[in-house]
C-alpha positions as CSV (number, residue, x, y, z in Angstrom):
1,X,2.4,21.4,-17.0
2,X,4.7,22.7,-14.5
3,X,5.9,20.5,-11.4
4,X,4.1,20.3,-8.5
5,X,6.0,20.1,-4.6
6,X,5.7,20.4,-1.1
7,X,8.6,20.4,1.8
8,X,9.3,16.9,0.5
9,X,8.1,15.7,-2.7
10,X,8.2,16.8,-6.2
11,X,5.9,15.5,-8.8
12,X,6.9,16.4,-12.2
13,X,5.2,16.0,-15.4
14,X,6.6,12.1,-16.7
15,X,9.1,12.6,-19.4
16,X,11.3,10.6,-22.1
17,X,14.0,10.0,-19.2
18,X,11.3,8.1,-16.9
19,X,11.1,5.1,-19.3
20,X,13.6,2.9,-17.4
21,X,11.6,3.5,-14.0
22,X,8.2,3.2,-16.1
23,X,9.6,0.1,-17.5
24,X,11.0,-1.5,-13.9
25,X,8.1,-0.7,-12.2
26,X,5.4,-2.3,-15.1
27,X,7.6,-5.2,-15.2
28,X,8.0,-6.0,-11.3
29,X,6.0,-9.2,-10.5
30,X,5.8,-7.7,-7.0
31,X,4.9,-4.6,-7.3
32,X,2.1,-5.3,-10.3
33,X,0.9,-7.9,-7.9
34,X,-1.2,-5.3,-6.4
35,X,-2.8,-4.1,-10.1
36,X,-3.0,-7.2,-12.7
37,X,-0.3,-9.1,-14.6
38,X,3.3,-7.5,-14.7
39,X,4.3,-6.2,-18.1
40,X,7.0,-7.9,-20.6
41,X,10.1,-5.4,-21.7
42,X,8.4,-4.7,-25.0
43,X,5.0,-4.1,-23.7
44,X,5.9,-1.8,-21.3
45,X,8.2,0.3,-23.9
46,X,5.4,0.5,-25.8
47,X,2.7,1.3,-22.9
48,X,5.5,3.9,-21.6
49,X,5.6,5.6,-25.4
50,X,1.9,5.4,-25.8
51,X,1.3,6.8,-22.2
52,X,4.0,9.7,-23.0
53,X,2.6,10.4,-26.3
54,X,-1.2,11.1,-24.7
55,X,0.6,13.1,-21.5
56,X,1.7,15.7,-24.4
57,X,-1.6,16.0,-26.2
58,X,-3.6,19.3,-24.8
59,X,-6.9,17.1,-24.9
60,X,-5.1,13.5,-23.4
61,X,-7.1,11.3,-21.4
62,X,-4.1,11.2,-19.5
63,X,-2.0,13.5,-16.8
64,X,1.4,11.7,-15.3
65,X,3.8,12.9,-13.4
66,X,6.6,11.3,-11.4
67,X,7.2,11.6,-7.6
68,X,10.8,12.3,-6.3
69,X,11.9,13.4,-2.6
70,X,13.4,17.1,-2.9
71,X,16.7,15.8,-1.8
72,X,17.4,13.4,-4.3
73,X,17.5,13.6,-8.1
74,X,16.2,9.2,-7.9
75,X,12.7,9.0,-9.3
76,X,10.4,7.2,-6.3
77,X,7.3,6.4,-9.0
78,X,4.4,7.7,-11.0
79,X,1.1,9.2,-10.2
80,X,-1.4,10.0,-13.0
81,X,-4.9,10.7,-13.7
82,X,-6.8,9.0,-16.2
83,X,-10.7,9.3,-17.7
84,X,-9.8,13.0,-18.1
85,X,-12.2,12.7,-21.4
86,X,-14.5,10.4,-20.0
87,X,-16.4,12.3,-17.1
88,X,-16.2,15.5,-14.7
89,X,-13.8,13.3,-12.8
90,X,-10.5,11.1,-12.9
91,X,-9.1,7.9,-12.0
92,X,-6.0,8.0,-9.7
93,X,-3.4,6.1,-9.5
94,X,0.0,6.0,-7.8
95,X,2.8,3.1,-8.4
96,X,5.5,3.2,-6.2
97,X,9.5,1.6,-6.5
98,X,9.8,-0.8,-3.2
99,X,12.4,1.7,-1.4
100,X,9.8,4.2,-1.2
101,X,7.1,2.2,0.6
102,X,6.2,2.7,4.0
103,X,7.3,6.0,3.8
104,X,4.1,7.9,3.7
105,X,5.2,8.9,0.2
106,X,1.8,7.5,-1.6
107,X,-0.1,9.8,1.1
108,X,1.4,13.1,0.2
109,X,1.7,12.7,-3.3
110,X,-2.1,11.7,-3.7
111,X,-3.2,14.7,-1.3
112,X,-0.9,16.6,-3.5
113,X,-2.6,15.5,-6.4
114,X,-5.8,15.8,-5.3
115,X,-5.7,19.5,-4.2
116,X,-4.4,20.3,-7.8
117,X,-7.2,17.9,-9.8
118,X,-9.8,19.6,-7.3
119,X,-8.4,23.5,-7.4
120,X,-6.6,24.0,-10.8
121,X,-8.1,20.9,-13.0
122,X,-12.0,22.0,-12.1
123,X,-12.4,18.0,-10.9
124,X,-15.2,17.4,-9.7
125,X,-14.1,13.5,-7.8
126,X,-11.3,11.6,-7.8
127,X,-11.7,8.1,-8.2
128,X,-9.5,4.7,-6.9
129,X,-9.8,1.2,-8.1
130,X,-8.0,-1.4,-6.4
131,X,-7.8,-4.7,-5.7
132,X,-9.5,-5.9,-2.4
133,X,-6.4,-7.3,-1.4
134,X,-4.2,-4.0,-1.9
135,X,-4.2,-3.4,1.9
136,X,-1.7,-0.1,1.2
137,X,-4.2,1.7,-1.4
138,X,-7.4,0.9,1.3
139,X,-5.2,2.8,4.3
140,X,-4.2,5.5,2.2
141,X,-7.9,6.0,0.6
142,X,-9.6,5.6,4.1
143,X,-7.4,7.6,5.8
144,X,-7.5,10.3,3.1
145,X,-11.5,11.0,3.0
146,X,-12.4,9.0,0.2
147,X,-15.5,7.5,0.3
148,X,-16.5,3.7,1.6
149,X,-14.7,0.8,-1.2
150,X,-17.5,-0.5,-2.9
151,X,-17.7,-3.8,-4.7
152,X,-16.6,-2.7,-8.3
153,X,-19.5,-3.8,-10.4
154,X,-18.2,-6.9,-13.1
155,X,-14.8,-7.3,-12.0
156,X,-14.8,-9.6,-9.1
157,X,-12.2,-8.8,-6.3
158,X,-11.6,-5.5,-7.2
159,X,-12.8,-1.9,-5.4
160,X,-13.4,1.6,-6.2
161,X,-14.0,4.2,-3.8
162,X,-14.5,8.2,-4.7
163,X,-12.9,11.5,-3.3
164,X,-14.6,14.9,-3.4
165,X,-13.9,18.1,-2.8
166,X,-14.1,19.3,0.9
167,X,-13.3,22.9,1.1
168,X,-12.5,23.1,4.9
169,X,-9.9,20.8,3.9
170,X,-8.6,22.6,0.8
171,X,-8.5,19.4,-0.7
């Protein structure tokens, strides 16, 4: 996979040297708040290989990449797709290091993402599950096009909400 950029961001296929941010970012209390329990060291070493080792496969569940601004070399977070195996469409989703929020980073790499899933991947939807307390992911996903959070069936408190192709946006 080649990287993917605008004017501002870069998202580049995750590689061996993104372990430390995988790692920080898995383990934050704060910022796992918004997903489920953080991650101890060793777990998230061994989610981070795991994760790396189904990125490489030609067939992988799994697509990751990780997000950087053009002007500087600091990694900002990771975007993937998951369920690649699973369906005609993918799960998103985009964890972000604290200095890059509120910086409408999340919003271009997802529309980034999105145009690539829908025009180079085949996709045929894009899907989000969040918590209904992640406030961030229900802006972005509203403002974005994706379609009205529904209650997710069987996991109380939690969301998912879809995104489909719309050709007069190129999306």
């Amino acid at each position: 996979m080649s990287p993917l950029t605008t004017a501002r961001l870069t998202l580049r296929p995750m590689e061996e040297s993104d372990e430390v941010l995988f790692v920080e970012l898995f383990c934050s209390d704060r910022i796992m708040s918004c997903i489920g329990d953080s991650f101890e060291t060793g777990r998230a070493q061994r989610a981070f290989a795991t994760t790396l080792k189904v990125c490489r496969k030609e067939d992988g569940d799994i697509r990751s990449w990780t997000v950087f601004c053009q002007q500087d070399p600091r990694p900002l977070g990771l975007i993937s797709f998951s369920g690649l195996s699973q369906s005609a469409g993918a799960d998103m989703g985009i964890m972000l290091s604290r200095g890059a929020h509120g910086k409408r980073i999340a919003d271009e790499a997802v529309i980034m993402l999105a145009d690539f899933g829908f025009n180079m991947m085949g996709l045929e939807f894009i899907r989000a599950e969040f918590k209904c307390s992640n406030l961030a992911t229900k802006r972005i996903t509203r403002k974005l096009g994706f379609s009205e959070p529904q209650q997710l069936a069987g996991k109380a408190g939690w969301q998912e909400c879809f995104l489909y192709p719309k050709p007069e946006l190129n999306v």
